[in-house]
C-alpha positions in Angstrom: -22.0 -42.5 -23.5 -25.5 -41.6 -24.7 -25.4 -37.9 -25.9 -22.2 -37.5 -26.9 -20.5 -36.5 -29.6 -18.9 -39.0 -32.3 -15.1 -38.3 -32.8 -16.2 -36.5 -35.7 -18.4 -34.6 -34.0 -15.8 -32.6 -31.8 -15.9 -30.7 -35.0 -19.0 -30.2 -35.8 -18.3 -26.1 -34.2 -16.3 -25.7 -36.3 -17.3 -27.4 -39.4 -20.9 -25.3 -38.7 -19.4 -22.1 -38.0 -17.3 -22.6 -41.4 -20.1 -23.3 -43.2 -22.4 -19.9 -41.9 -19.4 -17.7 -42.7 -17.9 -18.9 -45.5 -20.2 -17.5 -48.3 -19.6 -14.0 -46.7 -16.4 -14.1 -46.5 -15.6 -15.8 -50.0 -17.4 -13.2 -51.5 -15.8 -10.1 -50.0 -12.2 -11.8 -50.7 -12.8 -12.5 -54.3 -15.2 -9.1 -55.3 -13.3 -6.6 -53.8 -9.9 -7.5 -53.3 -9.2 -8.7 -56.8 -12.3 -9.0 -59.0 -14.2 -6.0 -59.3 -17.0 -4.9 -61.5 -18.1 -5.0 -65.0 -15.8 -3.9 -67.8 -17.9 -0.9 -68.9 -17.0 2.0 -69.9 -18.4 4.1 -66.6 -19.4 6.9 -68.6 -21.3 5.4 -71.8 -22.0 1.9 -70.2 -20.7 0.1 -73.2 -19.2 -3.0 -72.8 -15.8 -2.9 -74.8 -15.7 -4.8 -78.2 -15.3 -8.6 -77.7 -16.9 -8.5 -74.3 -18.4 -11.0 -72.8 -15.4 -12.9 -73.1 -15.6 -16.2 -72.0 -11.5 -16.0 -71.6 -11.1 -11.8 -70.8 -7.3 -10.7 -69.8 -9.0 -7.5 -68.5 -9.6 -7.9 -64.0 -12.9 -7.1 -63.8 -15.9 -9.3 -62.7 -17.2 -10.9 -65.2 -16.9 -14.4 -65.5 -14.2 -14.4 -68.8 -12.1 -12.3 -66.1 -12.3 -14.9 -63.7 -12.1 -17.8 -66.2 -8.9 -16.0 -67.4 -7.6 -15.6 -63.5 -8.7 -18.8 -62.5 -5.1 -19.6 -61.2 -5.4 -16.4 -58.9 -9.0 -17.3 -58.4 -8.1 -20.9 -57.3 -5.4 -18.9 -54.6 -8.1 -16.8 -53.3 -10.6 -19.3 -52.3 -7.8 -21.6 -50.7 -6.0 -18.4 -48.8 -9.4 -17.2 -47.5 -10.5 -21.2 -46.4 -7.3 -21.5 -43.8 -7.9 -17.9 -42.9 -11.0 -18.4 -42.0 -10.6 -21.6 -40.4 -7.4 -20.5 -38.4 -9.8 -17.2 -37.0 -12.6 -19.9 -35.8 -10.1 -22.1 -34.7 -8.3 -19.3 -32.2 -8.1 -20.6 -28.8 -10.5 -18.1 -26.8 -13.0 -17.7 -29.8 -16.1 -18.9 -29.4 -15.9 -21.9 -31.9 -12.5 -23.2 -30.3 -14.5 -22.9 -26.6 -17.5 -25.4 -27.5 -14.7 -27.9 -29.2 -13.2 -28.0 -26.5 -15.6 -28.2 -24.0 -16.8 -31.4 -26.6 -13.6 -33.0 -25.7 -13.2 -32.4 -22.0 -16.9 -34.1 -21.8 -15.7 -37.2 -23.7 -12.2 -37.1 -21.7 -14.3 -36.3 -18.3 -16.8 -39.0 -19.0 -14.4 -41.6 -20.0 -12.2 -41.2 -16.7 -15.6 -41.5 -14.6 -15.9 -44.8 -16.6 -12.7 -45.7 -16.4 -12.8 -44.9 -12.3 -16.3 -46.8 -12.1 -14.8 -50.0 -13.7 -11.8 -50.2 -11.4 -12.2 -53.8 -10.1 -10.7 -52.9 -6.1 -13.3 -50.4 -6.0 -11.4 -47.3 -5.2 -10.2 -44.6 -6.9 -6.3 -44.6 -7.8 -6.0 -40.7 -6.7 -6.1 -39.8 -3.2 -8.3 -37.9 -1.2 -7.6 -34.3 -0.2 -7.0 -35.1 3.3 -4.5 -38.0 2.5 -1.1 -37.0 4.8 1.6 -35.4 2.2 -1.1 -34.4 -0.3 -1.3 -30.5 -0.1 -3.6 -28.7 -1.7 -1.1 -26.8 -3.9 -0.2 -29.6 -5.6 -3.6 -30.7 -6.0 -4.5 -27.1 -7.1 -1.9 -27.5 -9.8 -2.2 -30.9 -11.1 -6.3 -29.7 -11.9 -5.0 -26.9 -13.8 -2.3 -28.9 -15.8 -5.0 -31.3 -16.7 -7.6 -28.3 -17.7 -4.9 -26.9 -19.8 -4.1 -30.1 -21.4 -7.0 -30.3 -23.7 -6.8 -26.7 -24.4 -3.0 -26.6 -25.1 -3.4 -30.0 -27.3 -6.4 -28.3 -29.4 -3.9 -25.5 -30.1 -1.3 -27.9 -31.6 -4.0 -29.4 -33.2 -5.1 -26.3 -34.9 -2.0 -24.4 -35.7 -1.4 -27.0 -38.9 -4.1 -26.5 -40.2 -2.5 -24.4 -43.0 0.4 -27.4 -43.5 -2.6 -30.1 -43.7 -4.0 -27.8 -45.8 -1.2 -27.5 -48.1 -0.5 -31.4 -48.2 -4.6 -32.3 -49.2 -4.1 -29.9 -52.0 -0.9 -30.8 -53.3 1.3 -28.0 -53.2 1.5 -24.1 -51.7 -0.4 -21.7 -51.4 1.5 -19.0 -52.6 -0.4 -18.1 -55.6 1.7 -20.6 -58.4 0.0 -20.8 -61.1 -1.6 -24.3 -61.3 -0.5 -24.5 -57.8 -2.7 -26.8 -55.9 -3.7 -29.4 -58.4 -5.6 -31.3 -55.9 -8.0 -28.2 -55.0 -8.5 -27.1 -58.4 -11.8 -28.6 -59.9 -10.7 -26.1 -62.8 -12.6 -27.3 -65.4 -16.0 -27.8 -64.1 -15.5 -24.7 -62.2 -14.6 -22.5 -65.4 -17.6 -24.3 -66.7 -20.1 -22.9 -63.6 -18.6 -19.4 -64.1 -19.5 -19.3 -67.4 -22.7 -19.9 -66.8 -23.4 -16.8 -65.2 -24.2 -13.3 -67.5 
């Protein structure tokens, strides 16, 4: 149907939302929580003898400390990607309530279709005011099929941490070279360093 989103699309909520918070939230994971700071001396503002580093053992901020922690580094950035992704991808929040109103429109538009095309011309369901059909039963099958999209979404979404683990190639449990596939290790180390 004209106006509707590609199968890819579904996710463009949350691929958008990911992409507006993720800078933010990096940031705040890798600064304060384990990087912090430069190495000097706070009362003489020194930096101590052999710094900068470009390979430091001291956790600071500067990019020989993270070129040294790159292993931890590498942990941070993956733990804070599928926690970020499984917040926006909550049923309820925001993100998860435009993906799946995205699907029910396909899903909705492809049964009108689907109805349209019927070659005898009818509809397969029965009307309200069929004998036997009450409107409980009605009333329920509607909400079983508005909870089916929601409840499949939520499948959907709780692996994202598995999938994530199986594109990168191992766990993320903070192994050192853990993750091969989601390294980029040396051209990384080679970025950092090119920072003061």
């Amino acid at each position: 149907m004209p106006g509707d989103p590609t199968s890819s699309g579904y996710l463009d909520p949350l691929r958008l939302a990911f992409r507006d918070q993720v800078g933010a939230v990096m940031e705040k994971a890798i600064f304060p929580s384990f990087f912090h700071g430069k190495c000097q001396d706070p009362v003489t503002g020194v930096n101590p003898s052999g710094c900068p580093n470009p390979d430091c053992p001291v956790i600071c901020g500067t990019p020989g400390s993270m070129v040294h922690y790159y292993s931890r580094l590498r942990y941070i950035a993956y733990n804070t990607t599928w926690h970020l992704m499984h917040d926006l991808a909550r049923p309820g929040t925001p993100t998860f309530n435009e993906i799946q109103s995205n699907v029910e429109a396909i899903r909705n538009g492809a049964q009108r279709r689907r109805l349209s095309l019927d070659p005898r011309g009818s509809s397969p369901l029965k009307p309200l005011s069929s004998p036997g059909v009450s409107g409980g039963l009605v009333s329920r099958a509607i909400s079983t099929r508005d909870n089916y999209v929601k409840e499949s979404l939520t499948r959907i979404f709780q692996d994202i941490r598995p999938n994530l683990e199986k594109v990168c190639g191992g766990v993320g449990d903070g192994t050192t070279n853990g993750l091969p596939y989601c390294s980029w290790e040396q051209a990384m180390k080679e970025y950092i360093l090119t920072f003061p």
